[in-house]
N, C-alpha and C positions, 0 to 999 in steps of 0.2 A: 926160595920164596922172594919176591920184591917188595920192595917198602908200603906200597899199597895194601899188600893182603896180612902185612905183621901189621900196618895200622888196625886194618880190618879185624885180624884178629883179638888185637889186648883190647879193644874197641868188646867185641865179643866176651871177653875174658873177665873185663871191668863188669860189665852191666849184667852179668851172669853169676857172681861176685854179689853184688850190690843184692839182687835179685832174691838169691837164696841164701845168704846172710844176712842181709841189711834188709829186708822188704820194707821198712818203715820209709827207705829212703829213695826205695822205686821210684815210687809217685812223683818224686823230684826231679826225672829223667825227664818228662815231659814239661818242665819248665825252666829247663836250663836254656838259654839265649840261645843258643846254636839252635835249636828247632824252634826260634820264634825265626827265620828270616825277615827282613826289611825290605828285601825285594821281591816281587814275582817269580824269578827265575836266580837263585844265587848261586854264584859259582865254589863248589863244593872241589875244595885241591884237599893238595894235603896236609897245608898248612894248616886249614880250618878244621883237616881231623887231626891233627895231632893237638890243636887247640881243645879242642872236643876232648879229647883223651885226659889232658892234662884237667880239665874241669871236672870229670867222674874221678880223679885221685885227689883234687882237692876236695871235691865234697865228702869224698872217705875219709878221707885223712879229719877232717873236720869231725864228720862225724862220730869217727872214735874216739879222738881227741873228749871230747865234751863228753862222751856215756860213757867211759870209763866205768867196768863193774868193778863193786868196791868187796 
């Protein structure tokens, strides 16, 4: 597999994760920066997905962090 489709994948892995454990935090998929672009046409590499990636483990990580059941 090439570094594109392992992005692609934990990309999948994360938001499928979040999804059907965390539904509360779905909704927050659609307002992470990465899908606001600032441009018309923005150039999507792979740095912007692995940036991408790294933002759905930090809002998990957040997220658990703070609900911790007691």
């Amino acid at each position: 597999m090439n570094l594109l489709q392992n992005i692609e994948n934990e990309i999948i892995r994360l938001t499928t994760l979040i999804n059907t454990e965390y539904p509360e935090l779905y909704i927050f998929l659609e307002e992470t920066p990465i899908t606001i672009p600032s441009v018309n046409a923005p150039d999507i590499n792979i740095k912007v997905m692995e940036d991408y990636i790294e933002s759905l483990k930090q809002l998990l990580k957040h997220h658990i962090e703070t609900h911790k059941k007691k």
